[in-house]
C-alpha positions as a printed Julia matrix, in Angstrom:
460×3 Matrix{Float64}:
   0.0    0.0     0.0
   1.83   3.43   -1.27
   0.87   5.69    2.2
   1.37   9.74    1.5
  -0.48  12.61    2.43
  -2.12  15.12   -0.53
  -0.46  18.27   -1.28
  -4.1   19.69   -0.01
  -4.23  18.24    3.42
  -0.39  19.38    3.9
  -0.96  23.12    3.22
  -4.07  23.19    4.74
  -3.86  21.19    7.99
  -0.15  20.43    8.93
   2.06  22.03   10.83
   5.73  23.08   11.12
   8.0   20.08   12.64
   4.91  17.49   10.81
   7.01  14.38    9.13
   5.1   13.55    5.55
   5.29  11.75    2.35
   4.19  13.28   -0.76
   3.64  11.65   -4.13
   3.26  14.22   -7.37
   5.13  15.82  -10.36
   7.44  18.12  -10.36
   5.66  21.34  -11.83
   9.4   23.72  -11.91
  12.85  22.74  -10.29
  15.47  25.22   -9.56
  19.29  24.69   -8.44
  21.13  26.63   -6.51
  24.94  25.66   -5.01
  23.54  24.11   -2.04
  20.1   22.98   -2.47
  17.72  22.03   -5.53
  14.0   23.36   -5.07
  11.43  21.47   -6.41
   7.54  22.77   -6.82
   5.92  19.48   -6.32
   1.51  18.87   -7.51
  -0.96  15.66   -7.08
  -3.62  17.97   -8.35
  -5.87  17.71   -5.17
  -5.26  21.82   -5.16
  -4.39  24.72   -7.38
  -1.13  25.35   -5.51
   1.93  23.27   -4.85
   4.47  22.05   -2.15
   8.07  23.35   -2.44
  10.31  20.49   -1.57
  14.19  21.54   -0.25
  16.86  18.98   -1.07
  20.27  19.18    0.55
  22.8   18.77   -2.12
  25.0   16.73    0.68
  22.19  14.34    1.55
  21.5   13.19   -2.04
  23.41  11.93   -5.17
  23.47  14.02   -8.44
  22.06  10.98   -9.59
  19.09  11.05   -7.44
  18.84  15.25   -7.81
  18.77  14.42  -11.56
  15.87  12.85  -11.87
  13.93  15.96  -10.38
  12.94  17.14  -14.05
  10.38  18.8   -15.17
   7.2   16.28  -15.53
   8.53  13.51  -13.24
   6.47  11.94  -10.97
   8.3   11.28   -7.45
   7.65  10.59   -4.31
   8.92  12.64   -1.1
   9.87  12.21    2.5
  10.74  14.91    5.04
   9.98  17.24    7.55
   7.72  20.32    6.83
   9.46  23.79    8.32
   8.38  27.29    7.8
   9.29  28.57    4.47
  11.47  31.91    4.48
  10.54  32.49    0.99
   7.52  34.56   -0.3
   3.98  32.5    -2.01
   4.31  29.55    0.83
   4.25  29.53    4.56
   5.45  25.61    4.46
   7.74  23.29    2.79
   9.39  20.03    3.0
  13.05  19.44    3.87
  12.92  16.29    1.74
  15.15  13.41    3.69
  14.29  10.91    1.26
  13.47  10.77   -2.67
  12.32   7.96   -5.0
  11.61   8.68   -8.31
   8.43   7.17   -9.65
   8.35   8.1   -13.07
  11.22   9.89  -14.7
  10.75  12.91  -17.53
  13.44  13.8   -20.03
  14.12  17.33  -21.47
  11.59  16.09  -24.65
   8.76  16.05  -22.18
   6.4   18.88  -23.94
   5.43  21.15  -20.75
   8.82  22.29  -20.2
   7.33  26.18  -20.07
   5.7   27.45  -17.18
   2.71  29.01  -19.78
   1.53  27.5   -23.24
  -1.06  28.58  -25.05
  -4.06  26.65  -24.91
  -4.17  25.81  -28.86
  -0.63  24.33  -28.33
  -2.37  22.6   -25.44
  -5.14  20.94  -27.24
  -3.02  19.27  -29.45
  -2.25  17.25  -26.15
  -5.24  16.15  -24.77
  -3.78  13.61  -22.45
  -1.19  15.7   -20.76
  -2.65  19.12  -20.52
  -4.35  18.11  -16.99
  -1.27  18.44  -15.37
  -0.67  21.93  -15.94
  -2.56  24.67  -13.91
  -5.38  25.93  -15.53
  -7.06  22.49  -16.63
  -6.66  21.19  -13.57
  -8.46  23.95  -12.06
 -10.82  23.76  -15.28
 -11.58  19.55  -13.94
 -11.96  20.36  -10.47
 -14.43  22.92  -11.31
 -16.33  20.16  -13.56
 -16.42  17.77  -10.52
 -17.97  19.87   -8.06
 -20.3   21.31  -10.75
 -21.55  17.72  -11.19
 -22.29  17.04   -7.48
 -23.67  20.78   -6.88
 -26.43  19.45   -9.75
 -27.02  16.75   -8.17
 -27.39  17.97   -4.49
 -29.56  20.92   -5.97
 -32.01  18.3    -7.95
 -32.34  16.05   -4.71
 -33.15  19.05   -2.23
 -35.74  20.17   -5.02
 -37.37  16.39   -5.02
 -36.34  15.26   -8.12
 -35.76  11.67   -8.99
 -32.67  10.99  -11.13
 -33.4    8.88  -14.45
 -30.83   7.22  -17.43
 -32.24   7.72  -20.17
 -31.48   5.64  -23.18
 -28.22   6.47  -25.34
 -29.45   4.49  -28.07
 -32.67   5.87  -29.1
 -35.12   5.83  -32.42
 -36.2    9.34  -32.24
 -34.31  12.43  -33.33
 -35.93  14.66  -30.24
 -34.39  18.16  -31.74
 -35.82  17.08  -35.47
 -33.09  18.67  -36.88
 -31.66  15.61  -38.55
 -27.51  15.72  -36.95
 -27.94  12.45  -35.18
 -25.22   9.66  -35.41
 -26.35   6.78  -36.97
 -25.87   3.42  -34.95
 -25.73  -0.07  -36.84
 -24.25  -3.32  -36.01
 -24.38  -4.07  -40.25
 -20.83  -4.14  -41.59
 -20.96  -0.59  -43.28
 -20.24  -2.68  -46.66
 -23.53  -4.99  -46.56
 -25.67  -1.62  -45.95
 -28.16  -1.84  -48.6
 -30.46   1.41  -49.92
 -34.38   0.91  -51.79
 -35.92   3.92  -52.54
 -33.25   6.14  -50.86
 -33.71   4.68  -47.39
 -31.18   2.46  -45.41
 -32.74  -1.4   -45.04
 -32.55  -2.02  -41.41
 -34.34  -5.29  -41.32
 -31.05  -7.45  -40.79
 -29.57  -4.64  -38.26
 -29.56  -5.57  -34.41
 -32.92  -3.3   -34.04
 -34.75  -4.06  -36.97
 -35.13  -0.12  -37.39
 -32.83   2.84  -38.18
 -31.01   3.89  -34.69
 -29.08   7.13  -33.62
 -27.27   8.24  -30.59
 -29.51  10.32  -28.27
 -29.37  14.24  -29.18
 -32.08  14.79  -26.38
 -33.1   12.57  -23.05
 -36.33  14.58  -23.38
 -38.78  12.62  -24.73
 -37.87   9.83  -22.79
 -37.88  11.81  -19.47
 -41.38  12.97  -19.97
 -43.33   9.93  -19.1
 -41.07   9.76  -16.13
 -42.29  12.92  -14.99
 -45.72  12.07  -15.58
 -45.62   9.3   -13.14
 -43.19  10.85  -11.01
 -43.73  14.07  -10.87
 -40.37  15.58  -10.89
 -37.27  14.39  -12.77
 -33.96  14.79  -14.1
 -31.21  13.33  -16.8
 -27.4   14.01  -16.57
 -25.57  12.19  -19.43
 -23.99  12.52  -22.73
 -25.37  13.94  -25.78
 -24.04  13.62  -29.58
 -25.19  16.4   -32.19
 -23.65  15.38  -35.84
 -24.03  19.09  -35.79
 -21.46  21.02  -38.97
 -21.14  24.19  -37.12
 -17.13  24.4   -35.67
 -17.37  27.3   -33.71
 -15.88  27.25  -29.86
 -19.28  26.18  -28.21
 -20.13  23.36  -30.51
 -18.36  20.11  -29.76
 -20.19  16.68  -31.26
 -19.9   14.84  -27.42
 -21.16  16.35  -24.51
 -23.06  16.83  -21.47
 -27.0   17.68  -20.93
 -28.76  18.28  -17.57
 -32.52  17.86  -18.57
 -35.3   18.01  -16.08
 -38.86  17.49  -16.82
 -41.72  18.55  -14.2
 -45.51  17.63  -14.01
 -47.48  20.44  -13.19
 -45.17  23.28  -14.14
 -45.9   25.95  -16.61
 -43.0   28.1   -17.9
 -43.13  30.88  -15.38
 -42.6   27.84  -13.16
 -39.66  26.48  -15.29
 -37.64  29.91  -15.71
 -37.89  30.03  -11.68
 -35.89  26.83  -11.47
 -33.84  27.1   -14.08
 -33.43  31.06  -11.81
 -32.54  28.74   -8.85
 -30.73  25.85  -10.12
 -28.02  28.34  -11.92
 -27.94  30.48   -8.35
 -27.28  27.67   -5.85
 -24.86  25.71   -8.87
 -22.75  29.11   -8.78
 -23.28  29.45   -4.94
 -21.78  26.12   -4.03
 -18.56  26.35   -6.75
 -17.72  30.09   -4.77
 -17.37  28.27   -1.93
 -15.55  25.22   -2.47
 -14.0   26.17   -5.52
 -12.76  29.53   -4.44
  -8.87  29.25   -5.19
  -9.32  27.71   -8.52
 -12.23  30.83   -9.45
  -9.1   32.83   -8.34
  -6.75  31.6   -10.6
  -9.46  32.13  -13.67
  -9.75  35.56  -12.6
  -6.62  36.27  -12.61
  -5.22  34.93  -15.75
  -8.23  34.63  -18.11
 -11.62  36.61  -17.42
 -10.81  39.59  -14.91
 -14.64  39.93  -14.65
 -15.39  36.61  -12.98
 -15.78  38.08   -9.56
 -18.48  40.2   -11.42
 -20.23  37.45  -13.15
 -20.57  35.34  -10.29
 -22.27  38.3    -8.61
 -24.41  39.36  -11.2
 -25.92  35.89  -10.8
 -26.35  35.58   -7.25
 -27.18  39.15   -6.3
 -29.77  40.34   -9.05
 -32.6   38.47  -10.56
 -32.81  37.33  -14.18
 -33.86  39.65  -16.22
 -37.2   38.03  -18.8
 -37.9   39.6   -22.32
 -39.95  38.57  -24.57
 -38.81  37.54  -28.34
 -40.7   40.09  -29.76
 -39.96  43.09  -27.69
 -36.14  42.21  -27.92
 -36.39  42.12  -31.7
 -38.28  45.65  -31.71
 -35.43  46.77  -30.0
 -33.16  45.65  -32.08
 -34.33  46.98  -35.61
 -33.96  50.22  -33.83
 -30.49  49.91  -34.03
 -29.75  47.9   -37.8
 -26.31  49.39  -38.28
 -25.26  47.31  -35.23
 -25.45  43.92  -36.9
 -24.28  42.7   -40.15
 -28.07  41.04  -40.64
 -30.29  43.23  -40.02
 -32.62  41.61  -37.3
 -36.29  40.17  -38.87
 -39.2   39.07  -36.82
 -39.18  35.35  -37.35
 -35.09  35.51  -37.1
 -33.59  33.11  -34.99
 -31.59  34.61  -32.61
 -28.06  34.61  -33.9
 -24.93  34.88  -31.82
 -24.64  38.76  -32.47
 -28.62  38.78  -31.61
 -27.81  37.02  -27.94
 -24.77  39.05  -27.56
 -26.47  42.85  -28.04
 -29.69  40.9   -26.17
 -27.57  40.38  -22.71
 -24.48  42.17  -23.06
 -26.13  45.4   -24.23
 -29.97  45.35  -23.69
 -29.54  43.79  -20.22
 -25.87  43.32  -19.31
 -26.54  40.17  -17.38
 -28.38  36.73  -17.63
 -31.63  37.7   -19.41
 -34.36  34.86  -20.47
 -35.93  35.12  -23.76
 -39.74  34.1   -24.4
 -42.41  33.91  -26.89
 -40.18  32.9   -29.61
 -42.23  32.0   -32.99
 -43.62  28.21  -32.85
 -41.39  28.04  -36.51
 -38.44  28.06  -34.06
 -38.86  25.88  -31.82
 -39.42  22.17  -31.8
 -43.16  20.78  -32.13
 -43.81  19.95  -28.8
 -43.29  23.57  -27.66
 -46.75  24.55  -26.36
 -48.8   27.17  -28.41
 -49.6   30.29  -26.76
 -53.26  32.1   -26.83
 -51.87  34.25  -30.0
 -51.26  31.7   -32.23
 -48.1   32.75  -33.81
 -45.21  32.21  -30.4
 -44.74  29.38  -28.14
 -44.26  29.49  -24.2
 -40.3   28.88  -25.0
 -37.7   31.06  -23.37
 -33.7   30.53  -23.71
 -31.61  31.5   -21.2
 -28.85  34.2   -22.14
 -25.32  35.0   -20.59
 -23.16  37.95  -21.88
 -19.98  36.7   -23.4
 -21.61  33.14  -24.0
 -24.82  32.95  -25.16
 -27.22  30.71  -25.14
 -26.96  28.22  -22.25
 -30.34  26.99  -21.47
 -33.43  26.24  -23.72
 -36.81  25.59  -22.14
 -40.18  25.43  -23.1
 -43.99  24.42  -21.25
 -44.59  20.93  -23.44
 -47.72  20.6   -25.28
 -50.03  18.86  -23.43
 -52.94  19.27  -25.91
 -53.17  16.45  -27.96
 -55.25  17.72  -30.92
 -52.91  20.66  -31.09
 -49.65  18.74  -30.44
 -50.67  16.03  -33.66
 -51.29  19.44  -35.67
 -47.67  20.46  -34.6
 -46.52  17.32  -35.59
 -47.73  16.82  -38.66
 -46.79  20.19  -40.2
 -43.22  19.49  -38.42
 -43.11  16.5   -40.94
 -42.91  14.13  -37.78
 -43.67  10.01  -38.5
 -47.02  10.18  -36.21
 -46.29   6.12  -35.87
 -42.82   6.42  -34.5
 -43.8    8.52  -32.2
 -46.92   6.62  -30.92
 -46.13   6.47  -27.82
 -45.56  10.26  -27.29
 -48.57  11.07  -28.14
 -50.43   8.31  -25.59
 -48.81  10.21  -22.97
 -51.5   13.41  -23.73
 -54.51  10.86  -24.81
 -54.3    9.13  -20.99
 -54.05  11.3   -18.14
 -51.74  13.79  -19.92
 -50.67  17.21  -17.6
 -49.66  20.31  -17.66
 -45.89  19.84  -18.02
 -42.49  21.22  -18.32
 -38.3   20.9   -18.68
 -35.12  22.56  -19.95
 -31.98  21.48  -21.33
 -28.7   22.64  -20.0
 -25.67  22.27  -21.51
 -23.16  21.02  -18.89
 -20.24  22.27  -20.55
 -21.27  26.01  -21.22
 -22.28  26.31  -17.9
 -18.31  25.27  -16.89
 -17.56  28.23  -19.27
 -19.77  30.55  -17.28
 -18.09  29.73  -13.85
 -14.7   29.4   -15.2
 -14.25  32.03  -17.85
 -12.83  29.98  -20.68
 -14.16  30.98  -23.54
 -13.84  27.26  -25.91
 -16.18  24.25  -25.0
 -12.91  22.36  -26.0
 -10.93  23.6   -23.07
 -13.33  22.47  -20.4
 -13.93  18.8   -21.93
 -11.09  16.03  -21.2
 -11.35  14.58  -24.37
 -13.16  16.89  -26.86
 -14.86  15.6   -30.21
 -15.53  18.24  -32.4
 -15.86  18.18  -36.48
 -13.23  16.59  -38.17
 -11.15  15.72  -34.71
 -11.59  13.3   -32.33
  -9.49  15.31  -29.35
């Protein structure tokens, strides 16, 4: 058993005079005549452990190994540091080296830029700010969860192999266990028959559909998983593999909804400012100086609500500030979301009322025929983070939807038994996991807060 205390419980809770063994990587080394210094990291915090070594109580050999990248482990005697940016650090008595690191080892700087970075996917955890970027995403996933369960939701898988293209946009992934060779096409259509399903299959773009008759036995319940969008755009929020967080609530209209979603991002940024609080430091200080000031225009003010139309009346008052000039019937475009909360409103603002052409059939029609209660959720600098809408619960009007949405009424049989047998008033969202990382940590690419990113025409 390999016994050794984290770098986090040292700084945090030991003492001068403690005895303790550290295992980690060297992040920098420095010699001097006498000793070698050697900033040691396990990643369990943002900082590190200085480590003295007495040139007379080791071998150059042994001091040799203390490169740049190796992993070691150390032994000594923690003392007050007389240097400035620690109070402790270890007058190492013993050193085994655990994994050596040559001078080709790539993070030799103490700063890269985070394109170079990308290009190595499997290393860049062990530098500063993905570590801080990972540790984030951790207690980001727990906060969720701990909000859901104090709300009295139930937590539901939903399927990752699905039949139904939720968003009807047509960027699933295909799924077939037919070698792609025997795939044979009548009539412009794939035959399935021999396939493991017997039917065309994608991976899931949306747990929604299958959440909702959860929630309309349950009452109150949520998905957290992975999500794959075949989607062409290449822009730094689009990535092909990532994470959704998609409730779905009985008996909630969307006044109801935009409250929660109001709450959910509050408490989510609440808990991450304080247990996260050194690694929101580091963010602020080397890559969005306004954190601080996002992080309190969420949890001091209230979310600002617009409708769709009102916002785009504003907007074609001002045409020369977009290169389209904004249309009623528009989608909202990034430069639309960016003058929406980072001009109209300068904070999180939720957008409602958008035209039923714009949102997915199952939106529920409002009294003036022509908008759906939808709203998206805005954020200066990002965008669009959230998209929620009141489901249709009518079932004449939702097969009207349907069927001028182009949607296979039979393949969706099910759905629609939901509203001819005890359907409900009813609601969700869908949050995208990631941009929400990018909101609390000020990195501005989806790829940079993602371990492994897929995105078009790359794999990491």
């Amino acid at each position: 058993m390999i016994v050794r205390d984290t770098v986090k419980a040292v700084l945090e809770t030991a003492s001068p005079g403690s005895d303790v063994t550290v295992c980690g990587w060297v992040r920098t080394s420095r010699s001097s005549k006498n000793v070698v210094f050697a900033a040691l990291t396990d990643g369990s915090t943002p900082a590190s452990l200085q480590a003295v070594f007495d040139r007379a109580a080791f071998t150059e050999a042994q001091l040799s190994g203390l490169a740049t990248g190796a992993c070691v482990r150390v032994s000594g005697r923690l003392t007050e540091s007389p240097g400035t940016g620690q109070s402790l650090e270890l007058a190492a008595s013993s050193l085994e080296i655990l994994g050596p690191a040559g001078e080709d080892y790539p993070l030799q700087k103490k700063r890269h830029s985070l394109e170079f970075l990308r290009t190595i996917p499997h290393l860049r955890p062990r530098t500063s700010t993905y570590a801080a970027a990972f540790r984030m995403s951790h207690h980001l996933s727990l906060a969720i969860h701990r909000f859901f369960d104090d709300e009295g939701f139930f937590y539901i898988h939903a399927p990752v192999i699905t039949a139904s293209d939720a968003e009807g946009a047509g960027e699933a992934f295909r799924v077939t266990s037919l070698p792609l060779g025997s795939l044979r096409v009548a009539d412009g259509r794939v035959d399935h028959s021999g396939d493991y399903f017997g039917r065309e299959a994608f991976l899931t773009v949306s747990a929604q559909l299958e959440a909702e008759p959860l929630a309309l036995a349950l009452g109150k319940v949520y998905t957290f998983g992975p999500t794959f969008r075949a989607d062409p755009s290449d822009t730094r929020f689009h990535a092909a593999e990532f994470w959704m967080i998609e409730p779905e609530m009985a008996f909630f209209d969307l006044e109801d909804d935009m409250d929660l979603i109001e709450r959910f991002v509050k408490r989510t940024a609440r808990d991450l400012q304080e247990r996260c609080s050194a690694d929101i430091a580091f963010f602020h200080e080397h890559y969005e100086p306004g954190l601080p000031g996002r992080y309190s225009a969420i949890l001091e003010g209230s979310f600002h609500r617009v409708t769709y139309t009102d916002a785009m009346n504003e907007m074609t008052a001002h045409p020369g500030a977009f290169e389209v000039p904004p249309v009623w019937g528009m989608d909202l475009s990034p430069e639309y979301e960016r003058f929406i909360a980072g001009e109209m409103f300068r904070g999180p603002v939720f957008v409602t009322g958008f035209p039923g052409s714009l949102k997915p059939f199952y939106a529920r029609d409002n009294d003036d025929g022509r908008t759906v209660a939808a709203a998206d959720l805005l954020f200066p600098g990002i965008g669009e983070i959230v998209g929620a809408s009141q489901r249709e619960e009518r079932l004449d009007v939702l097969t009207r939807r349907a069927v001028a949405a182009g949607i296979d009424l039979d393949d969706y049989s099910w759905y629609f038994d939901l509203r001819r047998w005890g359907s409900a008033p009813h609601s969700g969202f869908g949050l995208g996991f990631e941009r929400l990382l990018m909101v609390f940590t000020g990195l501005d690419n989806i790829r940079d807060v993602i371990p492994f990113p897929r995105t078009m025409g790359r794999m990491s």
